[in-house]
N, C-alpha and C positions, 0 to 999 in steps of 0.2 A: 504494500500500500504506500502508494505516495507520503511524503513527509509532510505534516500539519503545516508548515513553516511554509511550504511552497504552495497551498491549496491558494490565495490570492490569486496569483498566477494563471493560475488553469481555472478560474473563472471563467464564463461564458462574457464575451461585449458588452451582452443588454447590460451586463450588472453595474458598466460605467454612468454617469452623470452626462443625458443630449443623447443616451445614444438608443431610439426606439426600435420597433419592429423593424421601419425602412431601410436606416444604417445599418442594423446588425446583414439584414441580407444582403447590400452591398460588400459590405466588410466581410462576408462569408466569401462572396465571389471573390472580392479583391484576393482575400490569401489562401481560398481553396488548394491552388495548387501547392501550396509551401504546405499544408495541415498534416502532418504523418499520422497514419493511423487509418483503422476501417473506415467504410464511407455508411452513410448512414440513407434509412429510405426517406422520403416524405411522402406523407400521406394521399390513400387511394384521388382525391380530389386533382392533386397534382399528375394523373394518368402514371404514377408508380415510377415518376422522374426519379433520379439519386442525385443527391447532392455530397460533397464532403460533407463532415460533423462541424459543429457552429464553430466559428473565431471563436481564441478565448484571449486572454490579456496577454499572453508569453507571443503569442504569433502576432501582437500590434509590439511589442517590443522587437521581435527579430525582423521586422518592416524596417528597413534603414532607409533613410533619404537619401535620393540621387543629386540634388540640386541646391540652389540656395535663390531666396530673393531677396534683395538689397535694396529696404526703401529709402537708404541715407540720399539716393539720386533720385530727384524732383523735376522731371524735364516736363516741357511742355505737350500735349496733345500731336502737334506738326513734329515734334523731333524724336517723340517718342518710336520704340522696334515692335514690328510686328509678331506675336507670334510668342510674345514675350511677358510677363508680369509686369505691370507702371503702378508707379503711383504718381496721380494729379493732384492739383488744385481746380476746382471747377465749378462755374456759375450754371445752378440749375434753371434751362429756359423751356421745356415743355413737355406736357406729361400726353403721352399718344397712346388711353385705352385701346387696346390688339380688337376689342369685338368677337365676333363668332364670323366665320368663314366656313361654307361647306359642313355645318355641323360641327368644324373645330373649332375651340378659341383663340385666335391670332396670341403671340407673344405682346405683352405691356414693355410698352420702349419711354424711355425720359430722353428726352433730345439736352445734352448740357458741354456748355462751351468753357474756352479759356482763352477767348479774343487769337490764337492760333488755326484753330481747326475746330468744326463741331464731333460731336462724339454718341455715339445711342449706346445707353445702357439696357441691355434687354434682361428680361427675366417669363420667365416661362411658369406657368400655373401661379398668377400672381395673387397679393389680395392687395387691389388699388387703393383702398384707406391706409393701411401699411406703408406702401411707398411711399402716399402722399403726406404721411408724417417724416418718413425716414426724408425725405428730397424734395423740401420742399420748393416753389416756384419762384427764383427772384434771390437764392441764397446759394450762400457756397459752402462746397463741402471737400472735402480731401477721401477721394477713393482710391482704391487697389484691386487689381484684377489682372485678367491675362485681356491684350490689348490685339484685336483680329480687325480683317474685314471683309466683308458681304455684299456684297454687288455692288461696290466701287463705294459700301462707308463703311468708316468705322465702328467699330462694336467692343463694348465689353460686355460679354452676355456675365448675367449674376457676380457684380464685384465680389471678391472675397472680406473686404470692409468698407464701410462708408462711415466718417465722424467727421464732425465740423472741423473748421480749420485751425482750430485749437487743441481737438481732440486727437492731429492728428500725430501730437506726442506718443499716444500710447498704442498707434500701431507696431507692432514691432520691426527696430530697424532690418535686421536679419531672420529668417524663416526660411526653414527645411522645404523642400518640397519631395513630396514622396508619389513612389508608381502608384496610380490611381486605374478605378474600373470606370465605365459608361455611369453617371447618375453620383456622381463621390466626388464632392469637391475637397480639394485642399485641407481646405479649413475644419472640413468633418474628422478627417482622417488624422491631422494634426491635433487634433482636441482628444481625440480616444489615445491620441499614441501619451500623449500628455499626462490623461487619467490614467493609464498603466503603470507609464513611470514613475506617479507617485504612490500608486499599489504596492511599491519593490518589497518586500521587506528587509529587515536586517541580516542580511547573511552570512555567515561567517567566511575567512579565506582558506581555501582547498590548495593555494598552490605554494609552494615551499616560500617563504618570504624573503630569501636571500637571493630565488628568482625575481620576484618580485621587484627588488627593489635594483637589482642589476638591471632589468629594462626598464625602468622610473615608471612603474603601471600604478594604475590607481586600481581599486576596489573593484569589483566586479558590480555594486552597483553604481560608482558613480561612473566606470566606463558606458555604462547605459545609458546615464540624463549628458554623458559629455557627448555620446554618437548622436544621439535625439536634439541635439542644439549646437549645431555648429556656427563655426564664425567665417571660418574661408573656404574655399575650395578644395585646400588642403585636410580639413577635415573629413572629406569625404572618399579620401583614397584608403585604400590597403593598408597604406604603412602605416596609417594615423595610430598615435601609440594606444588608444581606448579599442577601437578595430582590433589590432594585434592581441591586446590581451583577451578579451572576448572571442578571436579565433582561434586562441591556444585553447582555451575553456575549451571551444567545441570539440577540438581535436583530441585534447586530452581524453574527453568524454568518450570519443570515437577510439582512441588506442587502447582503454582501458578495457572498454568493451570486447573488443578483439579478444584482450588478452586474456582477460575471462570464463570467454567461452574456450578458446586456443587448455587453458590451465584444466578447464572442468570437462573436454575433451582427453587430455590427455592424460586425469585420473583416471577416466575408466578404464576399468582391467582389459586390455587386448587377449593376443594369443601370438607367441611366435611364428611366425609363417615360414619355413625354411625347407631346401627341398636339395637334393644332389643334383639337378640342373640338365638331367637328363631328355625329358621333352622341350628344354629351351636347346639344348646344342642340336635336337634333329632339327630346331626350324632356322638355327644362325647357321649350320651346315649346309642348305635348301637353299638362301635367299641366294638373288645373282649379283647380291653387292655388297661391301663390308662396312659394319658396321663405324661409325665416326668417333672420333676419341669424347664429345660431349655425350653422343647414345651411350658409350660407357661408363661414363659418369654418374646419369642419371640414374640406370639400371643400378649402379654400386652404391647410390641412395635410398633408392625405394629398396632394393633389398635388406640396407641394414636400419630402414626403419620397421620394414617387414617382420624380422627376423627380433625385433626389442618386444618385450610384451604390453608394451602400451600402444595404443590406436597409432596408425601412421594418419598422419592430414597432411598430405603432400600435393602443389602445385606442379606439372609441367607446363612449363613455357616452353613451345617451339617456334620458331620460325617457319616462313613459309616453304612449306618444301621438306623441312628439316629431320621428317619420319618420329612424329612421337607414336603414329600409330603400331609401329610396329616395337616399340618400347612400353606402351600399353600390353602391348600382346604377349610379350616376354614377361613382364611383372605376372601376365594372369599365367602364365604357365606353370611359372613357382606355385602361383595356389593353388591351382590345381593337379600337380606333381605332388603340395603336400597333402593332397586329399579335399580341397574346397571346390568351391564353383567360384565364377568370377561373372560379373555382369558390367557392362557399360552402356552406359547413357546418353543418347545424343540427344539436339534441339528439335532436330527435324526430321520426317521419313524418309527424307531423298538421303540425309548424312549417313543415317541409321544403315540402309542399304548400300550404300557406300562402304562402310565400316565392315559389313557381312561379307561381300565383295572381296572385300581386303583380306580381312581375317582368315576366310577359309582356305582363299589361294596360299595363303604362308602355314597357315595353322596345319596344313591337310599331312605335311610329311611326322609331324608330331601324333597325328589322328586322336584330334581335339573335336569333341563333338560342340556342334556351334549352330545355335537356331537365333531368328529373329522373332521378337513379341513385338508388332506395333497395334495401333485402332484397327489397321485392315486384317490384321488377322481374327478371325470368329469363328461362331459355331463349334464344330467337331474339332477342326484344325486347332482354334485354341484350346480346347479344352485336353486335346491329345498333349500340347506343348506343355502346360499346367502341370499336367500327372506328370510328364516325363521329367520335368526341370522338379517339383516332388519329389519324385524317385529316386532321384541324384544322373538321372540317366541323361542330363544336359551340363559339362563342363564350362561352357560360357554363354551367357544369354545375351543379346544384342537387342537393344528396343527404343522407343521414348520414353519422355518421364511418366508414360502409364507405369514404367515397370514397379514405382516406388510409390504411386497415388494410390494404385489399386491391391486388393489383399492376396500378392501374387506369396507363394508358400517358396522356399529355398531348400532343398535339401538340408543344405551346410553351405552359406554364401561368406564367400572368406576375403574377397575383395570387390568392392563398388568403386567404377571407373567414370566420374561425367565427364564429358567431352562439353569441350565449347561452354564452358563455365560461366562467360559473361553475360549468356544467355538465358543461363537462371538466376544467378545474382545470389546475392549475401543471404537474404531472408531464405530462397528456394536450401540455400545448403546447411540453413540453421535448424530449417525443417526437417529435411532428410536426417542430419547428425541427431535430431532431439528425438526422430521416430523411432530411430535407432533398429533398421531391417538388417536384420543378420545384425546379432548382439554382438559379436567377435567380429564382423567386417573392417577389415581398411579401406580408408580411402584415398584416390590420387584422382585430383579433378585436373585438366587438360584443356589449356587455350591455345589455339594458332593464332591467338592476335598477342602481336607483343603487347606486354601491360609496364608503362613506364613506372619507376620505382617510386615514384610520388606514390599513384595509384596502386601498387601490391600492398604498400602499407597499410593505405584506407581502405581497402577491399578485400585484401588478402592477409591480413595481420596475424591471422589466427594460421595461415600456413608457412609451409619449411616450402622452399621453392628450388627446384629443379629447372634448369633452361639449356635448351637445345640452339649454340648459335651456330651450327656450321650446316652446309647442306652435303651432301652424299657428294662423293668421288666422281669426275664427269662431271658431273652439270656444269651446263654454261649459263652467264647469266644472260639474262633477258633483255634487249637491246628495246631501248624505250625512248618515243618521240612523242612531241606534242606538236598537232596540226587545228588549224582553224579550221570550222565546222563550212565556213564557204569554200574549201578545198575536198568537199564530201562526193562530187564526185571524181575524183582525184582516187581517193582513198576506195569507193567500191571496184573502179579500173584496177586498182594494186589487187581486190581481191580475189577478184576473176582470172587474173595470173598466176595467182598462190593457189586458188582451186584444181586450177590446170596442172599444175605440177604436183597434187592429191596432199597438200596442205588441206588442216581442218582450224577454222574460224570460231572462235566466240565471239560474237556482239551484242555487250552490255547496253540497252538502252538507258535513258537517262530518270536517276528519280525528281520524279515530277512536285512531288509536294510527301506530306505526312500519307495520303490516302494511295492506297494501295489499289485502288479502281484508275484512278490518273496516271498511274506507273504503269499498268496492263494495257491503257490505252495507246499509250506512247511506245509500248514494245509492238503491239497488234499494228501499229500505224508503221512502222519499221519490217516487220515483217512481210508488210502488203505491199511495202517498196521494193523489199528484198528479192520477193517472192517471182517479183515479175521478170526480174534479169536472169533468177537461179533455178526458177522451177521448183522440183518437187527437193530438190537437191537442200531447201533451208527448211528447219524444225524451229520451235516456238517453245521453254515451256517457263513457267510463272506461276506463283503461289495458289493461284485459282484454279491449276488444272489438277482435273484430278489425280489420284497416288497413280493411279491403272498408266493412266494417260502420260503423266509425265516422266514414269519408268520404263516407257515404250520408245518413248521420243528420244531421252541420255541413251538407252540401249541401242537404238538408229543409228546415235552419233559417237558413242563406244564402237561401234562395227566395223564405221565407216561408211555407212550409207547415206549419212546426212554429210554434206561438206560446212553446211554453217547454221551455227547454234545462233538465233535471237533469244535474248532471257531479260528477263528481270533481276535483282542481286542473290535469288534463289540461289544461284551458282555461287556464291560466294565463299563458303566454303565446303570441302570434304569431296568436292566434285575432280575424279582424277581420270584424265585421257588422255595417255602419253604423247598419241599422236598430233592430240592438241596444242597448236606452234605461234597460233597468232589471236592476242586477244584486243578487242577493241573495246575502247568506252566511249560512250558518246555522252556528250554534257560531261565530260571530266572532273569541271569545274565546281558542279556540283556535288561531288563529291566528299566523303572525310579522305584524310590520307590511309588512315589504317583499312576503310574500306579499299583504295585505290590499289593501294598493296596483295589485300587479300586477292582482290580479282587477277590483281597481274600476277598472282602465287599458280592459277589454273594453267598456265601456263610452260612452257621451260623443265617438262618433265620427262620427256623425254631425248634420244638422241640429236637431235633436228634443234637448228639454230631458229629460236624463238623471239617472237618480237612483239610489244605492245606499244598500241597507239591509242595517245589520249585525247581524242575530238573537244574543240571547247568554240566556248562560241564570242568573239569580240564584242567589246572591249572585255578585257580581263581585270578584277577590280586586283587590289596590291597583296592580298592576302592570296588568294586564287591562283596569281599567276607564282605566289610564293611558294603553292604548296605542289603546283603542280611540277614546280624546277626540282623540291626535294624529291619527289619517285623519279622525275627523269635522272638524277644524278648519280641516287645509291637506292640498290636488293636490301640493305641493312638494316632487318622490320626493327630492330629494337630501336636505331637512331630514328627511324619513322614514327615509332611512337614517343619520343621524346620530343620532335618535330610537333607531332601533332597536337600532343599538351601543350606545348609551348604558341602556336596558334590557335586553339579552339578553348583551354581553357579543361579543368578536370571532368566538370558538369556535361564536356560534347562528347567528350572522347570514349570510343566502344560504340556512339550512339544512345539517344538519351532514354530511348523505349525497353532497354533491352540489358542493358549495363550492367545493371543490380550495384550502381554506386551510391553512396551514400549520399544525400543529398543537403549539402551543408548549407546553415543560412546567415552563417554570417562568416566562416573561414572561407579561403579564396583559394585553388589551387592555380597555376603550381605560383603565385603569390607568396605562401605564405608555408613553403614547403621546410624551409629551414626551422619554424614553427612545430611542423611533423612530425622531424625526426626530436624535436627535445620531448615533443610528448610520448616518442614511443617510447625512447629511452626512459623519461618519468616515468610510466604507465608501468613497465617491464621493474624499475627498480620499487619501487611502492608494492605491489605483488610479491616480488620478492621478500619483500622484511615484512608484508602484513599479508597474506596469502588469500587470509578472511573477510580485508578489511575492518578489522577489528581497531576499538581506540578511538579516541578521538578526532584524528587524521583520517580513519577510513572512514568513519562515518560521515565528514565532510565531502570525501569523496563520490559515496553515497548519493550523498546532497546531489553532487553535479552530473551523475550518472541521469537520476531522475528529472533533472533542471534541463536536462537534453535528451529524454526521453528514453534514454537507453535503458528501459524499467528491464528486458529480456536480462539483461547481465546482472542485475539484482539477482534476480528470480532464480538464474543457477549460482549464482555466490552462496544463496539462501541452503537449497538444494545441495550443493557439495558441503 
């Protein structure tokens, strides 16, 4: 249970002073997306909408202001910026009831000057006795507002103050301005963040104070009324020293976390997994190519976390290209040598088969019995797969995360493998780890997207990390250009020669928006162009076709029957066709880098000199053409992903749907990553000397754990 001391806090809006039924639901929308936590229904009248659960007073405190308005400058109406907040002096000369129009009410406008320029103040659902106290006719008044214009006049629709020109002492010189929804003025949002701040209460300090006072930080609550009241511009950056301490908080909160669960993970009682290595050397004796000095390394990790009797929670990181699949495969050989089953996990059915694909062509000289479970398997067929993997009569099972939602039985499951990790995210593996299927399982989850080390920290804290950076013996790299999209048909001529000479084509079309309907559109519409020059010789396939369909279409162009693939980012990863030499993207620009990588990863796998070309469309804005020089210049997925942190920022990178990153609201990566590493290192030594959080210090901590919601890491602290 939350601590008494922070229930202020997590109050609901209404409970502030101005702030009723209307504002609260604006204020819902405003910080919906920031809210963490289940989403809540509302009621059948509302046709069974969802909305988030209501603002409460911590989410108008992590609302920081973007801006400042400075009323100490008084210019005139004629000199004043459009587009901007003013404040005047001005003679009110006439008041223009709006009436009714068409059944609406016109907007109520006051026409008022300042011998410069006239000016209309508008205001929308007015009450006309109101105004005509507030403004009256024939007198001056000192307003403030954002200053626009509408068909060739000026406008201040609803000043944010009006006071006589005496009063207009007690506007405030300086005023935050923060991100606002449709129907939220300024001044609304300012007042609630106001009444929060002075809700704070007294809170103790959680952070060593000899840190403290080496970066000159104030309190954790007057960092809050110093970020809510700036004076310059400079208060509004990153480095601002009230920012800084307030993003260490969160971080700290966030490494503690990790470490936590990482500590309450690694008490449970495992089981040694160890095995004389005899089904892994029929399949490293089998393959046609030798293993790389980091595949050995990795394997000499996961082994001797295997082989300890506490749980292994191990990351591989590969590169693209770089064979974690077949060091998966080898870790599952061990457990299943030492008598276990082994299961892995992909995002998607096409990866999933993929994986099957793989596996059994290397697994087959071991004679490793190996099935896939996805949603298309049913009836008889699944139920046969059930009993058999039951039985113990299925050594490794290959599926989606049906394998671990649904009450699938194990014989003895001695190792769980997810693939493509970023694609379930933190919560999906805290779930998995809390379910706890197969009570003696380890685990090794497996990204082919480099994850820069900012981000392993904050996402991965809780694991030991394995990285794959070389690729297999042979490969050449990937020869990669960037072409303007009005040289397109330039580039189908190149393809039509690469066909002829029984080259095979991917062409990525471009993503069109967030909707996955306007990306299908733009593939189909690419196809229809394709289709006319290539014939039957181009295939299509994208997230909406079906499993049947789409496993018919890659098997076409596995064969070699198809010469060119149109896709969507389907293909993104785990799709391997050696003969596949030339990848194209079109919209490049739109792109992330780490996706641009992946796509060019489909390529370069085979003998054959491979080449990708990235279509973009002029002008190229400064970022864009930045990120597109870094894939043309280096294969080097790990400095791509540090590239791409470093342009998109922690929040883009991986992608924001799909990440499973934390989503922080007031630390900054990679800003404030030197921040990072001091809290993991606190995080890791506090654990160390207090394991329980026990004392007066852990109970502080406690505090900040809960003050950023991190209640899940209580809960097992509680628990162990």
């Amino acid at each position: 249970m939350r601590p008494a001391l922070l229930s202020p806090l997590f109050a609901p809006v209404r409970t502030l002073k101005g702030v009723g039924p209307r504002i609260e639901g604006l204020l819902d929308r405003l910080l919906a997306p920031k809210i963490p936590g289940p989403k809540i229904a509302v009621d059948k009248s509302e046709r069974g909408r969802v909305l988030t659960r209501h603002a409460r007073l911590i989410d108008l405190l992590w609302h920081l202001p973007t801006g400042l308005i400075d009323r100490l400058h008084m210019p005139s109406i004629a000199e004043s910026p459009l587009e901007h907040v003013v404040t005047l002096t001005v003679r009110i000369a006439e008041h223009r009831p709006g009436g009714t129009r068409r059944g609406r009410r016109a907007p109520y406008r006051v026409l008022v000057e300042d011998g410069t320029s006239p000016l209309e103040l508008v205001y929308f659902k007015a009450d006309p006795r109101y105004l005509q106290q507030l403004l009256p006719v024939g007198e001056t008044r000192a307003i403030s507002g954002r200053l626009e214009s509408y068909d060739g006049r000026l406008q201040m629709p609803h000043p944010d103050h009006v006071t006589p020109p005496n009063g207009s002492a007690s506007l405030p010189d300086i005023e935050p301005v923060y991100p606002l929804t449709s129907g939220l003025s300024n001044t609304s949002v300012r007042k609630a963040v106001q009444g929060a701040v002075a809700a704070l209460p007294d809170l103790p300090e959680w952070i060593d104070a000899a840190f403290v006072e080496r970066n000159g930080w104030a309190s954790f609550s007057e960092s809050i009324q110093q970020l809510h009241s700036p004076k310059t511009e400079k208060d509004l950056l990153p480095t601002n020293a009230a920012r800084e301490r307030l993003a260490y908080d969160e971080l700290l909160a966030n490494q503690l976390a990790l470490a936590i669960l990482r500590q309450s993970m690694k008490r449970r009682a495992g089981r040694p997994i160890m095995a004389p290595g005899r089904l892994r050397k029929a399949i490293v004796d089998a393959l046609p190519f030798a293993l790389t000095g980091a595949q050995e390394k990795a394997l000499a990790e996961i082994d001797a976390d295997m082989a300890e009797p506490l749980h292994m929670l191990r990351l591989l990181q590969g590169d693209v290209g770089s064979g974690k699949t077949i060091v998966a495969l080898l870790a599952m050989a061990t457990a299943v040598e030492a008598g276990h089953q082994a299961a892995l996990m992909a995002p998607t059915e096409l990866l999933a088969r993929q994986h099957l694909e793989t596996i059994i062509r290397f697994a087959d000289p071991a004679k490793l019995r190996v099935k896939l479970l996805t949603g298309r398997e049913r009836g008889k067929q699944r139920l046969a797969i059930l009993e058999e993997l039951k039985g113990g009569e299925i050594d490794i099972l290959i599926g989606t995360h049906a394998l671990f939602q649904e009450a699938i039985d194990f014989h003895d499951l001695g190792l769980a493998v997810i693939d493509e990790q970023h694609r379930f995210g933190v919560h999906q593996r805290l779930a998995l780890q809390a379910k706890g299927i197969g009570a003696g399982a380890e685990l090794l989850v497996m990204t082919a997207t480099p994850i820069p080390r900012t981000l392993l920290l904050t996402s991965y804290g809780d694991l030991d990390v394995s990285r794959l950076d070389e690729k297999p013996t042979g490969r050449k790299p990937v020869l990669t250009r960037t072409v303007p999209l009005d040289r397109l048909d330039e580039v189908v001529d190149g393809v039509e020669r690469a066909v002829q000479d029984g080259s095979q084509i991917y062409w990525v079309c471009p993503l069109v928006s967030d909707s996955e309907m306007l990306d299908l559109a733009a593939a189909e519409e690419r196809f229809a162009h394709l289709r006319e020059r290539f014939g039957n010789r181009v295939g299509i396939v994208h997230g909406k076709l079906p499993g049947k369909e789409k496993d018919a279409v890659m098997a076409r162009f596995a064969a070699g029957e198809l010469a060119l693939l149109v896709s969507t980012t389907v293909i993104e990863v785990g799709v391997d066709v050696p003969n596949a030499s030339i990848m194209i993207i079109e919209h490049a620009e739109r792109f992330g880098l780490a996706q641009l990588h992946q796509l060019r990863g489909r390529v370069g796998r085979g003998a054959a000199q491979s080449s990708c070309v990235l279509l973009y469309k002029q002008p190229l804005g400064e970022i864009a053409r930045e990120r597109l020089n870094v894939v043309r210049n280096t294969e080097d997925g790990f400095l791509i992903a540090e590239e791409d942190l470093r342009l998109r920022g922690g929040g883009e990178v991986l992608g924001t749907r799909q990440s499973g990153l934390p989503a922080f609201r007031i630390a900054q990566l990679p800003e404030h990553q030197d921040l990072l590493a001091a809290a993991r290192d606190e995080a890791r030594l506090c654990l160390t000397r207090m394991p329980h959080l026990a004392g007066e210090r852990g109970e502080r901590l406690r505090l900040l754990l809960y003050l950023f919601e991190r209640d899940d890491a209580v809960k097992l602290m509680r628990a162990g």
